[in-house]
C-alpha positions as a Markdown table, in Angstrom:
| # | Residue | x | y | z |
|---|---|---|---|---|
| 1 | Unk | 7.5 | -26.8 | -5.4 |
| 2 | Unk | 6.5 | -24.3 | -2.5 |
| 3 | Unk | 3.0 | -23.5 | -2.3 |
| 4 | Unk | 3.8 | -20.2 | -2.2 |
| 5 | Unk | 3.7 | -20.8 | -6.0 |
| 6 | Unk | -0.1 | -22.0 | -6.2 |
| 7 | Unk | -2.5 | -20.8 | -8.1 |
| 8 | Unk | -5.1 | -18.4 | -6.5 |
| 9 | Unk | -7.7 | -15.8 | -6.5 |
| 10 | Unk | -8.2 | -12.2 | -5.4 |
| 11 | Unk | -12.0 | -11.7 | -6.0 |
| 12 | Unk | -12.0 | -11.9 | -9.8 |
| 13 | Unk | -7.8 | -11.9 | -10.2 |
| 14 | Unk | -6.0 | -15.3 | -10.9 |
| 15 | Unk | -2.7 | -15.0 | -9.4 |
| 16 | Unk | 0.1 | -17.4 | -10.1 |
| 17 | Unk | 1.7 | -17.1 | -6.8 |
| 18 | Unk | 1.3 | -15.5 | -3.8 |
| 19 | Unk | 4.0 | -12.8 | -3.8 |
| 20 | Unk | 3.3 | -9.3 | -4.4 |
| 21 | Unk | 4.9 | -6.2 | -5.5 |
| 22 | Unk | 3.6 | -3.7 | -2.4 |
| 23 | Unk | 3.1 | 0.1 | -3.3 |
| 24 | Unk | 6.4 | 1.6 | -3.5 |
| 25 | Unk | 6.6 | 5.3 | -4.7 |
| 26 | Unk | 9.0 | 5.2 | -7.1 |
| 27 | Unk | 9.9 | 8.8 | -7.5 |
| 28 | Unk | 9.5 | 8.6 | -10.9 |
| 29 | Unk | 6.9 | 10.5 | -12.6 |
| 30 | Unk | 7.0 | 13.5 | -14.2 |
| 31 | Unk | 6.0 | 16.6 | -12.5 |
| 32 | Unk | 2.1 | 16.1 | -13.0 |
| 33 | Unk | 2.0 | 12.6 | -12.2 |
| 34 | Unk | 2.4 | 11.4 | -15.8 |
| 35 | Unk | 4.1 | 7.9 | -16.8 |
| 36 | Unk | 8.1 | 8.2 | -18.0 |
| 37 | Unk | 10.0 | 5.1 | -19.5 |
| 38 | Unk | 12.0 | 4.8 | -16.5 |
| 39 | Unk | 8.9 | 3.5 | -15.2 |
| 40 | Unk | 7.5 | 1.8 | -17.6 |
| 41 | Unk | 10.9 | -0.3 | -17.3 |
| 42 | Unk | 10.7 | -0.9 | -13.7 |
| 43 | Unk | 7.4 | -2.1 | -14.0 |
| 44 | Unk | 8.1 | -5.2 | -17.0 |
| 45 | Unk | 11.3 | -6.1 | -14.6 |
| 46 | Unk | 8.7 | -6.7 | -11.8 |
| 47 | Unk | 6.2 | -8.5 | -14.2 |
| 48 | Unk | 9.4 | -10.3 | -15.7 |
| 49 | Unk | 10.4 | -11.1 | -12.4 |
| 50 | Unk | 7.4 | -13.4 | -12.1 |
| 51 | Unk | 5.3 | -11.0 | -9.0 |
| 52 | Unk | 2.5 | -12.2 | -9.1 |
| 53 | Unk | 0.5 | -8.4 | -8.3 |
| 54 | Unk | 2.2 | -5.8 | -8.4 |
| 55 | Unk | 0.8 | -2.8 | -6.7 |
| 56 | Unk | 1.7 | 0.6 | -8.1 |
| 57 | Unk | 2.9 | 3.3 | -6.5 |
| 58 | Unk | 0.5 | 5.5 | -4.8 |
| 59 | Unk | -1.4 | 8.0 | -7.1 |
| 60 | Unk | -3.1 | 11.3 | -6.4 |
| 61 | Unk | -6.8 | 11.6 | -6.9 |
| 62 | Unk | -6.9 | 15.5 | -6.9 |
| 63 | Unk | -4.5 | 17.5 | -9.1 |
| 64 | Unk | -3.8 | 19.7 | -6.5 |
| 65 | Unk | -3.0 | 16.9 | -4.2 |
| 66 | Unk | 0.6 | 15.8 | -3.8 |
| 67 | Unk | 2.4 | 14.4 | -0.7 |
| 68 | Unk | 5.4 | 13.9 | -2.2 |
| 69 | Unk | 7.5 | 14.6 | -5.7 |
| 70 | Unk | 7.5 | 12.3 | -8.8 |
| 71 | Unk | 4.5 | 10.2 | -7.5 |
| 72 | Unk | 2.0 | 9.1 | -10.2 |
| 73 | Unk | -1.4 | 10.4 | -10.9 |
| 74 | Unk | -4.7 | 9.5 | -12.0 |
| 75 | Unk | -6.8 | 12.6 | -11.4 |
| 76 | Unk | -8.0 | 12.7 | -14.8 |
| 77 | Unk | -8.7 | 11.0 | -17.8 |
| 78 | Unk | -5.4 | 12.1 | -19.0 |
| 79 | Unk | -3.8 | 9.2 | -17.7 |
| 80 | Unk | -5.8 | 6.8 | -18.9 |
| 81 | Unk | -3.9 | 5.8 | -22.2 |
| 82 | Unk | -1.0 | 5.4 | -21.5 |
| 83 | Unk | -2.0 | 3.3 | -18.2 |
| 84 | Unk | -3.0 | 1.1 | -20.8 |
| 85 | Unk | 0.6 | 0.6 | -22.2 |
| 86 | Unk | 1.5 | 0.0 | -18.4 |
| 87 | Unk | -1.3 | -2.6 | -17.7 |
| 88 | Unk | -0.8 | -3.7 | -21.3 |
| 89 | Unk | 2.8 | -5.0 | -20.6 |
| 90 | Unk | 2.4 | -6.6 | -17.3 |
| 91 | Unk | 0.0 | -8.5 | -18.5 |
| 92 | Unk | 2.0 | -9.8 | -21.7 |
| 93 | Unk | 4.1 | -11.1 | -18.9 |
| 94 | Unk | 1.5 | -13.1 | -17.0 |
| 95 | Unk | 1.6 | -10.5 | -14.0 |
| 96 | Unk | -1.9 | -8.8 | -12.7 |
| 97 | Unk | -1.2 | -5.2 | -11.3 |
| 98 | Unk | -3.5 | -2.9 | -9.1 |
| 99 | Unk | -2.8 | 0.8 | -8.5 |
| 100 | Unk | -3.2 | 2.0 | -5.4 |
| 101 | Unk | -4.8 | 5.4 | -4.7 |
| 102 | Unk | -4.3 | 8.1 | -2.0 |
| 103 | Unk | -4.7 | 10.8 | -0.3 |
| 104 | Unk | -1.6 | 11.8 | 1.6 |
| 105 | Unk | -3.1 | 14.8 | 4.0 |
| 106 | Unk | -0.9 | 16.0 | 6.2 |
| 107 | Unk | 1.9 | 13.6 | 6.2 |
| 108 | Unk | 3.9 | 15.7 | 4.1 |
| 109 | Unk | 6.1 | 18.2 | 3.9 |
| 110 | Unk | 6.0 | 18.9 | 0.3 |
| 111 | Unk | 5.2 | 22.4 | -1.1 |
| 112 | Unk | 4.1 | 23.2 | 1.9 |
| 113 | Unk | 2.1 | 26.9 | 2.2 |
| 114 | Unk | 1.3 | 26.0 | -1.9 |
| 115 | Unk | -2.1 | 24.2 | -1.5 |
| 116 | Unk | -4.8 | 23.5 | 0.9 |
| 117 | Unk | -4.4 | 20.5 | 2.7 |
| 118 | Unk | -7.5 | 18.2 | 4.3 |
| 119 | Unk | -7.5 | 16.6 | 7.3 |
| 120 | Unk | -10.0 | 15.1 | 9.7 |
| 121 | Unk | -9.3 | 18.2 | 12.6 |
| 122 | Unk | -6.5 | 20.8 | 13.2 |
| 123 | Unk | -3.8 | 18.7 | 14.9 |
| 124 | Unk | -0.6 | 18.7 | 13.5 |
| 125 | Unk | 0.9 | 15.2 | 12.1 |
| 126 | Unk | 3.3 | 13.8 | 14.9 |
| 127 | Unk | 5.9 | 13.5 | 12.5 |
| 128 | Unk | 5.9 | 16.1 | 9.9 |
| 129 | Unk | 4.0 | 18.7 | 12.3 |
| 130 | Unk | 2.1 | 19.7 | 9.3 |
| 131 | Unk | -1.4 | 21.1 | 10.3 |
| 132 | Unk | -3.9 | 20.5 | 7.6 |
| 133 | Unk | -7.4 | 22.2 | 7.1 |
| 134 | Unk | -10.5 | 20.5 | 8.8 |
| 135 | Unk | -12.7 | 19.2 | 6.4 |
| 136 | Unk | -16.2 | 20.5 | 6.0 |
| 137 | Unk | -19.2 | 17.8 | 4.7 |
| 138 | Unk | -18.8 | 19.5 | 0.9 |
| 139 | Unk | -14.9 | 18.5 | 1.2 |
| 140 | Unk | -15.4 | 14.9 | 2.7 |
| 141 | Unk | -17.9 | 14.9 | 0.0 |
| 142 | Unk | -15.8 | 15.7 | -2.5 |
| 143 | Unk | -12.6 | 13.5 | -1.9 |
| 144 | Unk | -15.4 | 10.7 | -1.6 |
| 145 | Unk | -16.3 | 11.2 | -5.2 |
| 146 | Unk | -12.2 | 12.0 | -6.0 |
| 147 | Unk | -11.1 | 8.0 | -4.7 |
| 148 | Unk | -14.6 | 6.5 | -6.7 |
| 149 | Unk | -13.9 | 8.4 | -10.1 |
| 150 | Unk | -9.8 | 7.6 | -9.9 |
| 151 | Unk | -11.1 | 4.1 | -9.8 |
| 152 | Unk | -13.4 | 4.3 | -12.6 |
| 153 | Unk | -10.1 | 5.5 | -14.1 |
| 154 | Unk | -7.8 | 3.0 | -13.2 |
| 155 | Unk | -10.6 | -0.2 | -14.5 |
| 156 | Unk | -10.9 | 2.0 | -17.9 |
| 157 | Unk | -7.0 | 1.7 | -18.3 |
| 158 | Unk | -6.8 | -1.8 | -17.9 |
| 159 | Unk | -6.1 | -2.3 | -13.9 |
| 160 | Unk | -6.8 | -5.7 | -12.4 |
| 161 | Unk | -8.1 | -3.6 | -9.6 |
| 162 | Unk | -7.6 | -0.6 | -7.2 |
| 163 | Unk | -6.1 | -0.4 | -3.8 |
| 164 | Unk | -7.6 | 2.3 | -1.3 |
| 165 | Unk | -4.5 | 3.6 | 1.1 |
| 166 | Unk | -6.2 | 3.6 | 4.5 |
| 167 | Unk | -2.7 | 2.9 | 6.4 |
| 168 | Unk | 0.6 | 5.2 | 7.6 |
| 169 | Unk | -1.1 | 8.1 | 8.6 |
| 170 | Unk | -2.4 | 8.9 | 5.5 |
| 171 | Unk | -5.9 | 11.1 | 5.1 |
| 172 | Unk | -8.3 | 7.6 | 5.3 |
| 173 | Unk | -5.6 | 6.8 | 8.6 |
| 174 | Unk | -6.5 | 9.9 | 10.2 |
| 175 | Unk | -10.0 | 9.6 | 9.8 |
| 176 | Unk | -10.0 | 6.3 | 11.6 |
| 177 | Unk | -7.6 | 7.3 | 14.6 |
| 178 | Unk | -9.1 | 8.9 | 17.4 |
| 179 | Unk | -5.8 | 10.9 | 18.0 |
| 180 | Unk | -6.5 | 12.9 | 14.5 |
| 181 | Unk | -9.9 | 12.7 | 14.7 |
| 182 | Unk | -11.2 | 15.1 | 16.9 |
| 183 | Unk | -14.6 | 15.4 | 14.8 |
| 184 | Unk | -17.7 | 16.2 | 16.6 |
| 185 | Unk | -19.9 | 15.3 | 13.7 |
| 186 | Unk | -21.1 | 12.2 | 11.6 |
| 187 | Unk | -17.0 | 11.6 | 10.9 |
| 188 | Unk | -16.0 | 11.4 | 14.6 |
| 189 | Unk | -16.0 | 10.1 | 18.1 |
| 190 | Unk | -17.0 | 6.2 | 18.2 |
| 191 | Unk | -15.0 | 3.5 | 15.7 |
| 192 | Unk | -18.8 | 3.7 | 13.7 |
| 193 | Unk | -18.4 | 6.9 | 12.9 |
| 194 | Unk | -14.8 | 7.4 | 12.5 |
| 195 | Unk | -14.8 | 4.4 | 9.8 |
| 196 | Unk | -17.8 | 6.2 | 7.7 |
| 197 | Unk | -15.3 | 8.3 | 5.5 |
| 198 | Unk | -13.6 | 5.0 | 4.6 |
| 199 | Unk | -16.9 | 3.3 | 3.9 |
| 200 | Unk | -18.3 | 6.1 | 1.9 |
| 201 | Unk | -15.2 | 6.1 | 0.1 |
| 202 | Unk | -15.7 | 2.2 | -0.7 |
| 203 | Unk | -19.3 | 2.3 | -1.2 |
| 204 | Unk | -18.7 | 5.2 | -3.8 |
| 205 | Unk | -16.2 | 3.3 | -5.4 |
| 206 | Unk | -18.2 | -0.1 | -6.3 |
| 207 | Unk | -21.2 | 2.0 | -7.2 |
| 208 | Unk | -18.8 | 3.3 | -10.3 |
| 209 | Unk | -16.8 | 0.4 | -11.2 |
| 210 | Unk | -19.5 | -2.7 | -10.4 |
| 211 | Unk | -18.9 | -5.8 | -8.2 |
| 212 | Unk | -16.4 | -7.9 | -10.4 |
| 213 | Unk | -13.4 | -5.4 | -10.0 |
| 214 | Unk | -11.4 | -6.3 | -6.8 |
| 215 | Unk | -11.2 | -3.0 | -4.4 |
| 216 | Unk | -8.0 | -4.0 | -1.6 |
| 217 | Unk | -7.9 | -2.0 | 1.3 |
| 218 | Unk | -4.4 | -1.2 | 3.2 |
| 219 | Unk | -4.7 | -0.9 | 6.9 |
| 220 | Unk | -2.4 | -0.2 | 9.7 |
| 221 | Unk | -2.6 | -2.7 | 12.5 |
| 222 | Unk | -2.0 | 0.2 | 15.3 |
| 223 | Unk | -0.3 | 2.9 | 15.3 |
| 224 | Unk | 2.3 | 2.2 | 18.1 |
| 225 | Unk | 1.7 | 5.5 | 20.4 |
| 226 | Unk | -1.2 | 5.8 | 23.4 |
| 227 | Unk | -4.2 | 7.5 | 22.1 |
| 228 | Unk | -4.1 | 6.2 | 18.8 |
| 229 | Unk | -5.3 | 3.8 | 16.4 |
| 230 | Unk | -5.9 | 0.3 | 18.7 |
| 231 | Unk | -5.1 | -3.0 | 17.2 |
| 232 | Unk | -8.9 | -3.8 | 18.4 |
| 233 | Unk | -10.5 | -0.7 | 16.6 |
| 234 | Unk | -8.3 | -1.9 | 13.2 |
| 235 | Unk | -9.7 | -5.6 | 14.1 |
| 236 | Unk | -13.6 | -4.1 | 13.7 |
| 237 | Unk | -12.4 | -2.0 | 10.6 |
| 238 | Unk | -11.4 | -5.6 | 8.8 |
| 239 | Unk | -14.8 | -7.1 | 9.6 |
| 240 | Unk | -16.8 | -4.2 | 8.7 |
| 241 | Unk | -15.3 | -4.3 | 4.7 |
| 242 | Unk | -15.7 | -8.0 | 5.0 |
| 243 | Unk | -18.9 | -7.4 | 5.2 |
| 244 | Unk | -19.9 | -4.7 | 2.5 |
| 245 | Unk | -17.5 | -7.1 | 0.2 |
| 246 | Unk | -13.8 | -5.7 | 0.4 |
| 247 | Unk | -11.8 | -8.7 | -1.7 |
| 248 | Unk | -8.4 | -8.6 | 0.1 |
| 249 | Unk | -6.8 | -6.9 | 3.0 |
| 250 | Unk | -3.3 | -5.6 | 3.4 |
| 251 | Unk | -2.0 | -5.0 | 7.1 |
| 252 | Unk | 1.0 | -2.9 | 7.3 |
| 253 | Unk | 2.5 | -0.5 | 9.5 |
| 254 | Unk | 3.8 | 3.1 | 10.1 |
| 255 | Unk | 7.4 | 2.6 | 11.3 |
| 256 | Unk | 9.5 | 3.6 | 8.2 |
| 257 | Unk | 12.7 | 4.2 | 9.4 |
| 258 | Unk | 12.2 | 2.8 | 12.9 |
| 259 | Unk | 11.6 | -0.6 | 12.2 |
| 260 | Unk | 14.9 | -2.0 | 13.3 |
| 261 | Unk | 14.5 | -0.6 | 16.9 |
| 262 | Unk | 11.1 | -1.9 | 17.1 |
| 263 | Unk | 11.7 | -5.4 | 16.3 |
| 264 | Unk | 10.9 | -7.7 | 19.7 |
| 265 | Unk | 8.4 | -4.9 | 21.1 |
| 266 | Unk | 4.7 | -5.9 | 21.8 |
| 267 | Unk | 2.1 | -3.4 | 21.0 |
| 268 | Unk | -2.0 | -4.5 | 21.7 |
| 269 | Unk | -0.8 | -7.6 | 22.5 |
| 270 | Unk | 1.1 | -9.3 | 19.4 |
| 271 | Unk | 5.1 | -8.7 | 18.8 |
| 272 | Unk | 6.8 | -7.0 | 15.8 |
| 273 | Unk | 8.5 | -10.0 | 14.0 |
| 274 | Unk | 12.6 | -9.5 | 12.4 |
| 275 | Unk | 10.6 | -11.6 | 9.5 |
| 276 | Unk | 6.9 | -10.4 | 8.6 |
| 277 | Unk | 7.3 | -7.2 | 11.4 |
| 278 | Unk | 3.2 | -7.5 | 11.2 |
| 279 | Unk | 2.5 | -11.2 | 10.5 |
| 280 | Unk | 1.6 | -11.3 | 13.8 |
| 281 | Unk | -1.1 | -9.1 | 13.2 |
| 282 | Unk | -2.5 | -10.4 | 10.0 |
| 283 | Unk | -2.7 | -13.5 | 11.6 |
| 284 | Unk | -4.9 | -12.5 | 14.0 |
| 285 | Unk | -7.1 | -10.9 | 11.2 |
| 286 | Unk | -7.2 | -13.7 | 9.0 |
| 287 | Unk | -8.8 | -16.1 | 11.9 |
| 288 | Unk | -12.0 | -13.2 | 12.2 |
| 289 | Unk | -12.8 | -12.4 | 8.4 |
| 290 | Unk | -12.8 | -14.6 | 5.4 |
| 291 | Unk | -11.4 | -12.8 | 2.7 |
| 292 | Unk | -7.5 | -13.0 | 1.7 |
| 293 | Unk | -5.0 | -11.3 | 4.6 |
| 294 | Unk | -2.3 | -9.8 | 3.2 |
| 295 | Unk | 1.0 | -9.2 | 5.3 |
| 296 | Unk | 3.9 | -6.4 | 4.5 |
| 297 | Unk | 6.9 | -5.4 | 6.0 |
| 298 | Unk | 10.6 | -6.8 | 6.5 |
| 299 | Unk | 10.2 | -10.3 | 4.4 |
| 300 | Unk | 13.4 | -11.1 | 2.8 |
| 301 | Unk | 13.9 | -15.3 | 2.9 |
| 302 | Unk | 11.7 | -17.3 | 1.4 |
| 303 | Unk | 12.5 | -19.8 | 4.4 |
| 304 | Unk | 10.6 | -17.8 | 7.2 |
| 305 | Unk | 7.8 | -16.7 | 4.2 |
| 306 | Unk | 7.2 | -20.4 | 4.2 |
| 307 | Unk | 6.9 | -20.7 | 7.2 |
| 308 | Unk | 4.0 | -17.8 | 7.9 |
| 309 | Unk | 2.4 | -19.4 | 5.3 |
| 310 | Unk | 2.0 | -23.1 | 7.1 |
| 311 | Unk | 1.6 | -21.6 | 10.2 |
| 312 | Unk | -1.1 | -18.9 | 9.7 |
| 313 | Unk | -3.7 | -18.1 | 7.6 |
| 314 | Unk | -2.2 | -15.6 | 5.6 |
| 315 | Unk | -2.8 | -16.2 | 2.2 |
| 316 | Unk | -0.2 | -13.3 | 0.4 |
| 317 | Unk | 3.4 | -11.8 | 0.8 |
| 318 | Unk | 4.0 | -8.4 | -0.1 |
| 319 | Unk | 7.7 | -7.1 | -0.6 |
| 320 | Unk | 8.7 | -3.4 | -1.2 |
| 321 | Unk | 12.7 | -2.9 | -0.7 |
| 322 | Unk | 13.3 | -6.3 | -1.5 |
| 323 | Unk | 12.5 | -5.8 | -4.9 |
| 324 | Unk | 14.0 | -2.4 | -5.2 |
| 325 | Unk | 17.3 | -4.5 | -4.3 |
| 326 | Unk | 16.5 | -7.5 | -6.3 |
| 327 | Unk | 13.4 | -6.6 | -9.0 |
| 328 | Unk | 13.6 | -10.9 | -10.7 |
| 329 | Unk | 13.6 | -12.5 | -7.1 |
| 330 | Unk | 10.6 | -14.0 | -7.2 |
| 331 | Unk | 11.8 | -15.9 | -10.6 |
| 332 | Unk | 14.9 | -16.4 | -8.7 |
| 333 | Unk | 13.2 | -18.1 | -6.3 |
| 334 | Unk | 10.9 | -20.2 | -8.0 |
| 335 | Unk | 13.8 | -21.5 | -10.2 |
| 336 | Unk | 15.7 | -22.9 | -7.0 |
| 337 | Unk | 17.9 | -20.4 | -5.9 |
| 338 | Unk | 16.1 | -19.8 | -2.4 |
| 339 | Unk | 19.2 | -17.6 | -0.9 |
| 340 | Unk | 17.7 | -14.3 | 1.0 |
| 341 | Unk | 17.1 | -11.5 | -1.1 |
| 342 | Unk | 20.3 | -8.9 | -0.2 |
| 343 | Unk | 18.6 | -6.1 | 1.4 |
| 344 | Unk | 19.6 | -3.8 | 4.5 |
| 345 | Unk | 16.6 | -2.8 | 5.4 |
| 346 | Unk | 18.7 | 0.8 | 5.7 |
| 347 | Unk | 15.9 | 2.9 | 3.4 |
| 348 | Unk | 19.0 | 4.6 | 1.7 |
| 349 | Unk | 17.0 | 3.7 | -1.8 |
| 350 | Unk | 14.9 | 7.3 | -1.2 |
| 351 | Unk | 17.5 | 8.9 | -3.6 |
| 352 | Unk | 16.5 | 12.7 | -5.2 |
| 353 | Unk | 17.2 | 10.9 | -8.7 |
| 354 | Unk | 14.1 | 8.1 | -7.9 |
| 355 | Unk | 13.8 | 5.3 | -5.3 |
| 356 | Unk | 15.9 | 2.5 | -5.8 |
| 357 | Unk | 18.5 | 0.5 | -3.8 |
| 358 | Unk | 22.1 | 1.8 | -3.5 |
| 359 | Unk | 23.8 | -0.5 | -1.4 |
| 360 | Unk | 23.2 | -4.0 | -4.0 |
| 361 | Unk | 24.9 | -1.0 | -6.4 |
| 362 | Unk | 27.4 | -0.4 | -4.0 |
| 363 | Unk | 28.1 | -3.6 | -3.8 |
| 364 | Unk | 28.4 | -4.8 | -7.3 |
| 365 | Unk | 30.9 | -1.9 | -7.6 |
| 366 | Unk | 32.8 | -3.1 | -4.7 |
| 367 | Unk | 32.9 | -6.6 | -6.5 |
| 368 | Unk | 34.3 | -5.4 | -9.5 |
| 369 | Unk | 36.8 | -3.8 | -7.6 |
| 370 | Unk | 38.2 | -7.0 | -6.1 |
């Protein structure tokens, strides 16, 4: 059998393989964040299909936080029963699941003009051209305290462990990129200080849940334009929470959408991949820290997974569309049938009635047809 399907450990997790279920927002929730069976259902087919970690969909940390519609929340102890039925029935099905937690900031353009939104400094987001509010020390302060409480949250409801979204432009992103962060204080100029919101927000965070629940971070390798986030700066990041104790780190990337056309391109030195876009990347990571490197993005055949796995040190596989197309193919998989998972990469499964894939619909219809 591959080793893909080994036996390991995140921190204090025991995982049965090394596939995961990355954060995918789902779309799903009900208008305050709140669980809905359609959800609950998604969640035992991933557990079903044999992932070994799933990682939820992002969830707000502040009510009045919310980059996008239908995302989950955990911004109060609200939540906290009936993520218990959730982590509950993944773990009847021998699954471990971690939520991940966010703040979006400005990458949004969600009820825009509705709410105050916090951002490093006042430059607009390249892509949504949102401007968000500069935070002040009693904001940065208080989103600190926000992430560290949500996870408090999430280990009272039965969650293997938390994920902190530092990647995709994101609030923690921004903070960390000198093109964002224009910060004259404590929060900005050099890597050290651009980095202390994240490691406040860490620090915070095992203070309130202790040292045996796994915190992952997610990171993006560079973010692809001059002026920004360096591939060298996000190298530093992933030794600094190696050393205050991070127990896994996920390297991702910010081209949603865009990923076909990048494919061959170099950026810092290292190539996006047509299989692993960042593997590259997490490679290069996973020969400078010790704990487990996680790489996302564009892995459809278990082949080329296989592959990264003997040739790297990456230790776990993370799959998003893939599973919206195909939610048992790790099972598959495992039980021999090693055929790619059927999956344009087109991002046609952002639907306004929940994210999930179209085209494997489409094309089961068209089969019918025949």
């Amino acid at each position: 059998m591959s080793t893909l399907f080994t036996e390991t450990r995140i921190g204090s997790m025991v995982l049965k393989n090394r596939f995961m279920r990355s954060a995918t927002w789902e779309n799903m929730a009900t208008e305050d964040g709140h669980m809905t069976d359609k959800l609950y259902a998604i969640y035992e087919e991933l557990a079903q299909g044999e992932v070994g970690l799933i990682v939820t969909g992002y969830a707000n940390i502040v009510a009045e936080e919310k980059p996008n519609a239908g995302m989950m929340g955990i911004y109060n102890d609200s939540f906290i029963d009936e993520y218990k039925t959730l982590t509950e029935l993944v773990h009847r099905n021998d699954s471990k699941i971690v939520m991940q937690l966010a703040y979006g900031g400005t990458k949004t353009t969600f009820n825009l003009g509705e709410r105050v939104i916090f951002a490093p400094s006042e430059v607009p987001e390249k892509g949504t051209q949102t401007l968000g509010k500069a935070m002040t020390k009693e904001d940065i302060d208080y989103i600190v305290r926000a992430f560290a409480e949500a996870s408090l949250r999430a280990q009272k409801s039965g969650f293997d462990g938390v994920e902190i979204h530092a990647a995709h432009t994101y609030l923690i992103n921004q903070f960390l990129s000198p093109y964002y962060n224009r910060r004259e204080d404590e929060y900005g100029g050099s890597l050290a200080n651009r980095m202390r919101f994240l490691m406040e927000i860490y620090a915070e965070t095992r203070k309130l849940v202790g040292d045996d629940f796994p915190i992952l971070v997610k990171l993006t390798a560079t973010e692809f334009f001059e002026g920004g986030l360096t591939f060298d700066d996000t190298r530093t990041v992933c030794r600094k929470l190696e050393e205050v104790g991070v127990d896994a780190i996920i390297i991702s990337g910010n081209i949603h959408g865009k990923a076909n056309t990048m494919i061959g391109q170099s950026f810092d030195g290292y190539t996006i991949q047509e299989e692993g876009y960042f593997h590259e990347y997490g490679h290069a990571i996973s020969q400078e820290v010790s704990v487990p490197v996680i790489t996302v993005g564009g892995l459809t055949d278990i082949a080329a997974i296989e592959q990264i796995a003997q040739n790297t040190n990456i230790q776990y596989f993370a799959l998003s569309r893939p599973l919206l197309s195909e939610p048992r193919l790790i099972k598959r998989w495992k039980d021999g049938d090693r055929a790619p998972v059927e999956c344009e990469r087109c991002s046609k499964c952002r639907t306004k009635r929940g994210n999930f894939c179209v085209v494997n619909k489409e094309r089961k219809t068209q089969l019918a047809q025949m």
